[in-house]
C-alpha positions in Angstrom: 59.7 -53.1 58.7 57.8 -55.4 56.7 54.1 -53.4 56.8 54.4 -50.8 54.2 52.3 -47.5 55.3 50.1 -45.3 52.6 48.9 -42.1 53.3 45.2 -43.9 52.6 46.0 -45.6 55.8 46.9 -42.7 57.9 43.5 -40.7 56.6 41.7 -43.9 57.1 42.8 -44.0 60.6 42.4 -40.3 61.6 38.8 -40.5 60.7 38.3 -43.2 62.7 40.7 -42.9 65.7 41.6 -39.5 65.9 44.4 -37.4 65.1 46.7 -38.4 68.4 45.8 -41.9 68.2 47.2 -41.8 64.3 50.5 -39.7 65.7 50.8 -42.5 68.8 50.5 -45.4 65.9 52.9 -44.1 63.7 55.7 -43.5 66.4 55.0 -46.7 67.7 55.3 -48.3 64.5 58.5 -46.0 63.3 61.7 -47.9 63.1 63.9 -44.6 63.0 64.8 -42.2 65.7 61.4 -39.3 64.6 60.3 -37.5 67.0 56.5 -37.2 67.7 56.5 -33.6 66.7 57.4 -34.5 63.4 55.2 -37.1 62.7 52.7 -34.5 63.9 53.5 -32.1 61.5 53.8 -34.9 58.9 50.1 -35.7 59.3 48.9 -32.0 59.2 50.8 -31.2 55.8 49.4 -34.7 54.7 45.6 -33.5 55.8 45.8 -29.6 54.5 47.0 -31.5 51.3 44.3 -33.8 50.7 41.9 -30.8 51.9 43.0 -28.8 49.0 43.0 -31.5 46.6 39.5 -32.2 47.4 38.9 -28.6 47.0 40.4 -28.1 43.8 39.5 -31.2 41.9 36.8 -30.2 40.3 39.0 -27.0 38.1 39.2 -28.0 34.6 43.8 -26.6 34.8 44.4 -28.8 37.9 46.0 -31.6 36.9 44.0 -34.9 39.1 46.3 -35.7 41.9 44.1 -37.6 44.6 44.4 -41.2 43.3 47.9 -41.3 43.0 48.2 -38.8 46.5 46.3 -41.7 48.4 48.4 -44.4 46.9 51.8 -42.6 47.7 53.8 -44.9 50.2 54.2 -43.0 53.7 57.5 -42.0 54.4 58.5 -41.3 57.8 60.2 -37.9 58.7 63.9 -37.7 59.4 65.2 -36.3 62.1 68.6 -36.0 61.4 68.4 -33.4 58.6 65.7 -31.3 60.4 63.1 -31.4 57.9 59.5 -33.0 57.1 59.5 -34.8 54.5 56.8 -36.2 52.6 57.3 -39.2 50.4 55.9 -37.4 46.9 57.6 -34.5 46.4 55.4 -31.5 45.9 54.9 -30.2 42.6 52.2 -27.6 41.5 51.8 -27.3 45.1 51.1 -23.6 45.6 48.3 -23.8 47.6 49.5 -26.1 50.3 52.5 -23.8 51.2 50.9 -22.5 53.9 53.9 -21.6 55.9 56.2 -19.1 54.6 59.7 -18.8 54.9 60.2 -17.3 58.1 57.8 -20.0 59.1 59.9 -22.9 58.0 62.9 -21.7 59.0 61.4 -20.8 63.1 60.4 -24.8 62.8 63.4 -26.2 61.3 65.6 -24.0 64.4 63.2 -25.5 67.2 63.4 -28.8 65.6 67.3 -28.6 66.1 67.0 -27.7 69.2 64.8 -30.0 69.9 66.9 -33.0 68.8 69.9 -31.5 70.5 67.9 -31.7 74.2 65.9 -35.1 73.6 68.3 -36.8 75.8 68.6 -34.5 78.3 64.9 -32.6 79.0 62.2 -34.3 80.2 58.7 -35.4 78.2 57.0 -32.5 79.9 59.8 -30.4 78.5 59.4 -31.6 75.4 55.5 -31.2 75.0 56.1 -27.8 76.2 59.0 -26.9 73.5 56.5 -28.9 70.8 53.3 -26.8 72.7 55.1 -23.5 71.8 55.8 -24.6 68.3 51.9 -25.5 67.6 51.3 -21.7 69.3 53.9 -20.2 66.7 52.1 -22.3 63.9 48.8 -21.4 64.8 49.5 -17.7 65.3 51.0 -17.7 62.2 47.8 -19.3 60.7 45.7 -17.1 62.3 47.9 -14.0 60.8 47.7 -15.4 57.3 43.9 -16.1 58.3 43.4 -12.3 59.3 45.2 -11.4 56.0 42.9 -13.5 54.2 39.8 -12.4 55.8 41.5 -8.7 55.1 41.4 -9.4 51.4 38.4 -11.4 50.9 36.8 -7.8 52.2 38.9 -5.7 50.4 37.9 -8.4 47.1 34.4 -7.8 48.0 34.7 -3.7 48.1 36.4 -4.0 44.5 33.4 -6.6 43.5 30.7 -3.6 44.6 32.6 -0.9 42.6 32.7 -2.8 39.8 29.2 -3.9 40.1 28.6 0.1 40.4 30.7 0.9 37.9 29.5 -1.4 35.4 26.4 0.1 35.9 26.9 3.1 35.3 28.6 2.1 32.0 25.2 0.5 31.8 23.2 3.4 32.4 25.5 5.8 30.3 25.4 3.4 27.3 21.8 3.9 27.6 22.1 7.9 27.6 24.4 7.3 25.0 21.8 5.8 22.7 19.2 7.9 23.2 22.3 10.8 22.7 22.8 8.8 19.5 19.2 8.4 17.9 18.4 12.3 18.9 21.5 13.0 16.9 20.1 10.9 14.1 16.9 12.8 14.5 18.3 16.0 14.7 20.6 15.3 11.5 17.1 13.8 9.6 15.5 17.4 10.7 18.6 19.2 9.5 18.3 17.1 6.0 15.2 18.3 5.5 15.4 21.9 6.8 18.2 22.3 4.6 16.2 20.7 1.5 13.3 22.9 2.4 15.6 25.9 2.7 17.1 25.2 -0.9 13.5 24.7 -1.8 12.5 27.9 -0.6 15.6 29.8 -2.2 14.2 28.5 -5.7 10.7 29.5 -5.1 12.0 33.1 -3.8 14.3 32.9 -7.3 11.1 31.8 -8.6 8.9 34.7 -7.3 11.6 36.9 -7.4 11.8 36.2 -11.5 7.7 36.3 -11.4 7.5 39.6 -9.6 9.5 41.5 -12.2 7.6 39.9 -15.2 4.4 41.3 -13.4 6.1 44.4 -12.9 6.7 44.7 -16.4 2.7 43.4 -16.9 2.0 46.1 -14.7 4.1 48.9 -16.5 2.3 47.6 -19.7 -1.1 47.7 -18.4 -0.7 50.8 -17.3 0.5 52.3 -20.6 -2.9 50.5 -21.9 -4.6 51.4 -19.5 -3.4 55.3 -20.1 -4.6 54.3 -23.7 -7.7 52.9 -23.1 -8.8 56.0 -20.8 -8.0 58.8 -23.3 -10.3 56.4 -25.9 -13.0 56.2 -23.1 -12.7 59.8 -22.9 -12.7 60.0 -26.7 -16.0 57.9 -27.1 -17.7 60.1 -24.3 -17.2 63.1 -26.3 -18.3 61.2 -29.0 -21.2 59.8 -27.5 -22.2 63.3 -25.6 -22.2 64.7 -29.4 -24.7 62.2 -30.3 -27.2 61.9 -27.5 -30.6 62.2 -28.9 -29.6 60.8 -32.2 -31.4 58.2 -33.6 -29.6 55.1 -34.1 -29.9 53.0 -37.6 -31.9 50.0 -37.2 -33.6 50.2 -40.3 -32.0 50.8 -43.9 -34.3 53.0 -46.0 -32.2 52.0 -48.8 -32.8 48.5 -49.2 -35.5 48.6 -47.0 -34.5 46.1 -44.6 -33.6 45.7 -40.9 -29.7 45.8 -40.5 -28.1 42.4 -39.5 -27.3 43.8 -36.1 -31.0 44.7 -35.6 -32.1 40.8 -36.9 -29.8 39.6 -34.2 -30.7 41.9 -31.6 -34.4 40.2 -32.2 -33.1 36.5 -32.4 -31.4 37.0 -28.7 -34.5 38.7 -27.1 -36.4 36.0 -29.0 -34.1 33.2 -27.3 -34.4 34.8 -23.8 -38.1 34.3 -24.0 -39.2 38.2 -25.0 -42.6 38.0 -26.6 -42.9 39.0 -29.8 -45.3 42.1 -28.6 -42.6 42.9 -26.5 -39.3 43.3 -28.5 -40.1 47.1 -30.1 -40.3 48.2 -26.4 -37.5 46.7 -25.0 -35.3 48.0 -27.5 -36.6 51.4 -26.8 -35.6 51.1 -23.2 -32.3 50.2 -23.4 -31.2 52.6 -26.2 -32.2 55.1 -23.6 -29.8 54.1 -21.3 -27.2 55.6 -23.6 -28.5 58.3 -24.8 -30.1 57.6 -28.5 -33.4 56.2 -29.8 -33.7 54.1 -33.0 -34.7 55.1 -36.3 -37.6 52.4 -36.8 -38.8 49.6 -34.4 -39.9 46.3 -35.7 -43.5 45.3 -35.7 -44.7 42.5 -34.1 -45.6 40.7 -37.7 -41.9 41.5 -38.7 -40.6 40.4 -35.3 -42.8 36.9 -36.2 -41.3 36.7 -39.7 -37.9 37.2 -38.0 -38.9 34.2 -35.6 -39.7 32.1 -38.5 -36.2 33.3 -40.0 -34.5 32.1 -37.1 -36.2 28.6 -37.0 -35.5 28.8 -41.4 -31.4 29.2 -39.9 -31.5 26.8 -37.1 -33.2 24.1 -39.9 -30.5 24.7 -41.9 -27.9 24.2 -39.3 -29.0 20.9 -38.4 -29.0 20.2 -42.6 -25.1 21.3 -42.7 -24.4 19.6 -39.2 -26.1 16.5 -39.3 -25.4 15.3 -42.6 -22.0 14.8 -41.5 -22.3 13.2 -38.0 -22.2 9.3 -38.4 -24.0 6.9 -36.0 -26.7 9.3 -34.1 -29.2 8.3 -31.8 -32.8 9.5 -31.9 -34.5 10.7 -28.8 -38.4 11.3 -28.8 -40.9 11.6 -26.1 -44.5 13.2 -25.7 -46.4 15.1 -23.1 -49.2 17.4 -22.5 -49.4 21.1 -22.0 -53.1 23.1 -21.8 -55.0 19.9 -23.1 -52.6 20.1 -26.3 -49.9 17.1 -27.1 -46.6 17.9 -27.9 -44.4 15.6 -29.5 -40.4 16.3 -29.2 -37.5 14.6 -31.4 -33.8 15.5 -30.7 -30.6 13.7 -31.9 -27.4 13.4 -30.2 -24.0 12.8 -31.5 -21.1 11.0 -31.1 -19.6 13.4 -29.3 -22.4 13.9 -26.6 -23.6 17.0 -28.1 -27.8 17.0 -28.9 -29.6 18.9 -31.4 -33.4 19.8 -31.4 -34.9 18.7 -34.5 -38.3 20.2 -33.6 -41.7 20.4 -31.3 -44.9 19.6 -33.1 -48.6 19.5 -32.0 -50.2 15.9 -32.4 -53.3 14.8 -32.2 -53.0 11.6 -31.1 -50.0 9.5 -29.3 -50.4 6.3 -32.5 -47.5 5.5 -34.1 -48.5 6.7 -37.6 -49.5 9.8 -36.1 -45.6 10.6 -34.8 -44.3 9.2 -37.6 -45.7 11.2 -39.9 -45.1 14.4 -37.9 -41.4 13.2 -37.7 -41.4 12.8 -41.5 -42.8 16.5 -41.8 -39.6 17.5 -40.0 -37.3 15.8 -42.2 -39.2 17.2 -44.9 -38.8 21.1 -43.4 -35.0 20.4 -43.3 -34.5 18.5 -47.2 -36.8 21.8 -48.3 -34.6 24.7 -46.3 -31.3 22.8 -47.0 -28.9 23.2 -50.3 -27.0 19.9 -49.8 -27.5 16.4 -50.9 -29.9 17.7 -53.4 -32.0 19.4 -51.0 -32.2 15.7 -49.1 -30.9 16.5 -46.3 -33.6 15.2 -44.5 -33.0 11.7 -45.8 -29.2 12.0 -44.8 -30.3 12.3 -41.5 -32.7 9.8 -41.3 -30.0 6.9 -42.5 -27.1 8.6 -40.2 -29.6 7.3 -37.1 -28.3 3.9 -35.7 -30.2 3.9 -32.4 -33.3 5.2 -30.8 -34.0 6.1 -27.0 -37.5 6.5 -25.4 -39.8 5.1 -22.3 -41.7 1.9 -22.9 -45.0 2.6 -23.7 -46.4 0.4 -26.5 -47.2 3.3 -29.0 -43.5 4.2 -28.8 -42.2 0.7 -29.5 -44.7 0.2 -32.6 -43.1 4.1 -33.3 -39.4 2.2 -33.7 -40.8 -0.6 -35.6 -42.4 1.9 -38.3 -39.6 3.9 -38.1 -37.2 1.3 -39.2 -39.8 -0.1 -41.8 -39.8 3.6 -43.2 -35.4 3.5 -43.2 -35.6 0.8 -44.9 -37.4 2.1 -47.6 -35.0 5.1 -47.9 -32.4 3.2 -48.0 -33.4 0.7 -50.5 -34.3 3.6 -52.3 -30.9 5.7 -52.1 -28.7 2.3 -53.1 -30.9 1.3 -55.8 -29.6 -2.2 -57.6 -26.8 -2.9 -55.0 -29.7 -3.5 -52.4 -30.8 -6.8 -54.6 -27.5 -7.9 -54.6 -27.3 -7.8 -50.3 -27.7 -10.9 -49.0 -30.4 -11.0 -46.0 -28.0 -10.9 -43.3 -26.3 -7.6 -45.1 -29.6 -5.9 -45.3 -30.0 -6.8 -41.6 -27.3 -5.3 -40.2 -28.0 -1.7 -42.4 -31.7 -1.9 -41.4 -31.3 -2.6 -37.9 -32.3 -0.1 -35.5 -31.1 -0.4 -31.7 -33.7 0.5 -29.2 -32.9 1.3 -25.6 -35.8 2.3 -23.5 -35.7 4.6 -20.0 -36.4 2.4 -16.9 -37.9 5.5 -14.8 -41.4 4.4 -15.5 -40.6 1.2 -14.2 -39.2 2.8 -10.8 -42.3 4.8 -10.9 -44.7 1.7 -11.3 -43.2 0.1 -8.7 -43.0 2.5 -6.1 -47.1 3.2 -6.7 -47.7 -0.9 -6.2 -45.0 -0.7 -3.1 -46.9 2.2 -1.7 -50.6 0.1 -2.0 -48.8 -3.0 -0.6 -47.4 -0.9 2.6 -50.7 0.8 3.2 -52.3 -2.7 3.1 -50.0 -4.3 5.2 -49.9 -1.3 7.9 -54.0 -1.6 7.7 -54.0 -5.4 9.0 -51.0 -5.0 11.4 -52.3 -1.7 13.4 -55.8 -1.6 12.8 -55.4 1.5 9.9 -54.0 3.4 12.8 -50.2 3.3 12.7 -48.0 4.8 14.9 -47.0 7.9 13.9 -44.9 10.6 15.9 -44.5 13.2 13.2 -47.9 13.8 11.8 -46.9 16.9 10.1 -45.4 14.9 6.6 -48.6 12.6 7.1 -50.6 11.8 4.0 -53.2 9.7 3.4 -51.9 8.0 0.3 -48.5 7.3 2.1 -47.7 4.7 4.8 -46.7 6.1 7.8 -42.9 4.0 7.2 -42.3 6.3 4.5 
């Protein structure tokens, strides 16, 4: 036959004429002895094999077939040798044996048998014989269908345990975790118990150790404590023997007070006893042991004594302040009784101050403290044995600085004041002050004055205070609201 058949064709004409009509064509068309039933079969295996193809075209390990399927030259079944054949033969084609061998070999029998009675049975024969084969095929398909169905179900029981299972590894690797970071807790609380532990062994070592030295403290205070009693028992006999002696105060040898007794004076003196009042305090506190004293101090020797211990503390300041390098003077005045008092200190480099005397003044000038600070560095040069009894001088050129509040009599005070060091100290270098230059003498003369502020504060706060009163006048008629009136006063606005 000249027409040469592709299996496009025979696909090509079962979608548009049917499967029957395509069998009815090509046995109509077939130059060989086939029988329908194998053209029939034929064109299944051809259709289940395109099916697949079209199925599995799209896997990335299946090699791609369908061109060269649908371009494959149709070959026509033989009879004679009981088979169907198919022109290509059928490699890599697991999925299209449908049909296993039982199968094949129940068609390849019927199809013998079948050849063997074409001549002799009838069409209606034959359709039946071919009727029974589809029936065999199609119960087999249905079994391997059932199967299938079986297996997809059993696939999709095995899918849901392992869905379950995995989460349950889920689920346990999240216990495990939290297992794991409690165990890294725990160890980080074990680490540190067991650091404190060790810690806690040293300290006991440490208290341990401690305990006996206080032990042994203890032994020893208790042997001193043994020999401190028996003394205190000692010194009560002692003192029981001499209640209602008379203590020595006053040497009738030398006719003095004993140093004990001038410094028994000096400390009643510095805790503000009056001078009328020493004899009697001494008197009551001998009592409280027991004795009386020999002789009490008068109150003329008590103010001899006082101007003793002023005569010592002069000559303090002469030893101690002739040494001290870049002191600052402080002064300042005020008013006691209708009297003025004038005050001068001096303070160190190390933060210490020294009182270098209160004197009565009669007026606040600048000459007038002046002078009354000379007289002070003149008490000191006259009680002092160093620097050729110019002490006072010593201390006047060791001053650098001067502190005090601002009033004008107290700056025109620094100006004389450095006017009058100037003088000492062109005095006390002699010829090498005319061979300073200016800026030299300057610089040695120079005094640095720094002045309190709290007057300023105070100045302010009185003009603040007038200004608030004014303003609270206009704004609430001079009757502000006030809530508290218990704090009120009349020179205070009420916001204060």
């Amino acid at each position: 036959m000249s027409h040469v058949t592709t299996i496009q064709d025979i696909i090509y004409h079962v979608n548009t004429e049917g499967k029957s009509s395509c069998v009815q064509w090509l046995t109509s068309i077939s130059d060989k002895s086939s029988a329908r039933s194998s053209i029939l079969n034929s064109v299944n295996a051809i259709l289940k094999k395109k099916k697949l193809l079209n199925k599995y075209k799209s896997r990335p390990d299946f090699p791609p077939k369908n061109d060269s399927f649908l371009s494959t030259e149709y070959t026509f079944p033989n009879f004679k040798s009981g088979h169907v054949q198919v022109t290509q033969k059928r490699k890599y084609d697991k999925c299209l044996d449908i049909l296993d061998e039982e199968k094949q070999c129940a068609v390849n029998v019927v199809l013998d048998l079948g050849k063997d009675l074409n001549d002799s049975l009838k069409k209606e024969e034959k359709l039946k014989i071919e009727n029974n084969v589809l029936n065999l095929s199609l119960k087999k398909r249905c079994t391997t269908k059932y199967k299938l169905k079986l297996k997809r179900t059993e696939l999709c029981s095995l899918k849901k345990t392992v869905f379950n299972l995995n989460n349950r590894i889920t689920s346990q690797r999240t216990v495990l975790k939290r297992i794991r970071s409690q165990n890294v807790y725990l160890q980080k609380v074990n680490d540190k118990s067991i650091a404190k532990l060790d810690n806690l062994k040293i300290q006991n070592n440490e208290l341990i150790a401690q305990m006996a030295s206080l032990q042994n403290e203890l032994s020893s205070l208790r042997e001193k404590f043994k020999d401190e009693r028996e003394d205190n028992e000692y010194l009560r006999l002692l003192i029981s023997d001499d209640i209602g002696k008379p203590i020595k105060l006053y040497d009738e040898q030398s006719r003095k007070y004993t140093k004990e007794a001038q410094e028994c004076v000096y400390q009643l003196l510095n805790n503000n006893v009056t001078t009328s009042r020493v004899g009697p305090v001494i008197t009551t506190v001998l009592k409280l042991v027991g004795m009386r004293p020999n002789k009490l101090p008068s109150v003329s020797t008590v103010n001899n004594m006082n101007v003793q211990r002023l005569i010592l503390a002069q000559t303090q300041l002469a030893e101690e302040l002739s040494q001290k390098n870049s002191t600052c003077l402080l002064s300042d005045e005020t008013s006691k009784y209708g009297t003025k008092f004038e005050g001068y200190h001096v303070s160190d480099n190390e933060g210490r101050l020294w009182v270098l005397g209160l004197r009565n003044i009669l007026t606040k000038g600048a000459k007038d403290t002046l002078k009354t600070f000379q007289e002070i560095l003149q008490d000191i040069s006259e009680v002092s044995e160093v620097c050729d009894h110019e002490a006072g001088k010593k201390v006047l050129l060791n001053i650098v600085s001067t502190m005090s509040d601002r009033a004008s009599t107290q700056i025109k005070f620094n100006e004389l004041l450095e006017e009058y060091r100037a003088e000492i100290l062109q005095d006390q270098l002699g010829e090498s002050w005319g061979q300073m230059s200016d800026n030299e003498k300057s610089s040695v003369t120079k005094l640095n004055n720094f002045f309190c502020s709290l007057h300023v504060l105070v100045h302010a706060a009185e003009t603040s205070t007038a200004c608030l009163l004014e303003a609270e006048g206009g704004l609430f008629e001079n009757s502000p609201p006030i809530y508290d009136a218990t704090f009120k006063k009349a020179s205070e606005p009420g916001c204060l």
